[in-house]
N, C-alpha and C positions, 0 to 999 in steps of 0.2 A: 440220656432219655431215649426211650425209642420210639420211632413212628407213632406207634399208635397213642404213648403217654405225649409227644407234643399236638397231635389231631385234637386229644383233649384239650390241654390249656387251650390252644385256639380256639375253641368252642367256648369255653369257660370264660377267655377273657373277651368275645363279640353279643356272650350274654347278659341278659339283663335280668342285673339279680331281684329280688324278693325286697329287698330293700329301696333298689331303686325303681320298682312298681311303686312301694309306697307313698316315695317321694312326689311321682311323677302321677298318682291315680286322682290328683284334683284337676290336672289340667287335661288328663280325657276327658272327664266328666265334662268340665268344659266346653272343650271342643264339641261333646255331645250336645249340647246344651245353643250353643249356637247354628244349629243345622236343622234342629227337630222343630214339628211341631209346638205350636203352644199346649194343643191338649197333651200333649206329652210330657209335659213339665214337672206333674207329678212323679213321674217315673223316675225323673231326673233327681227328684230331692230324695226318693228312695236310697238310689247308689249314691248319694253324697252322705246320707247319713249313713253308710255304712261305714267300719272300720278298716282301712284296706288289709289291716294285718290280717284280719278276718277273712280275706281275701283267697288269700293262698298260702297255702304249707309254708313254715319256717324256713325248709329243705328246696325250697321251689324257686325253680329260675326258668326265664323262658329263652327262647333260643333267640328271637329280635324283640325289639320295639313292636313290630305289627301284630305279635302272635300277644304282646300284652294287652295292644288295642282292643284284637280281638274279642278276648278274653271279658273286657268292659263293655264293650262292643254285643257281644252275647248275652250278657248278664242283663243289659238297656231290653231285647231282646224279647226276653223273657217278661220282663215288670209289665211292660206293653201287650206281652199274649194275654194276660189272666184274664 
């Protein structure tokens, strides 16, 4: 292997795949769900009724835990703007 193919797998294996977003996108919500607002609770049952596959590409992985947060994180974000 060389340098730059093992830089990959160490990326690839401290990522958090697609899969394990979806496993893990109840307990953001969650977590959101415990800090907000009551008026906000609406928003909250938005992103829970979503599908997390729905979420993000098949292909898609993010690089930590915090950047998937985000990701929920932004989306709460948004329901809350309109």
């Amino acid at each position: 292997m060389t340098g730059k193919e093992e830089n990959l797998s160490d990326i690839k294996n401290k990522a958090l795949l697609r899969s394990e977003f979806v496993i893990r996108y109840p307990g953001y919500i969650s977590q959101l769900e415990a800090v907000v607002k009551l008026e906000h609770l609406p928003a909250i049952e938005k992103l829970r009724a979503l599908d997390p596959h729905d979420v993000v590409r098949p292909e898609h992985y993010f690089n930590s835990e915090a950047e998937a947060v985000g990701v929920v994180f932004r989306m709460f974000l948004r329901q809350i703007s309109k």
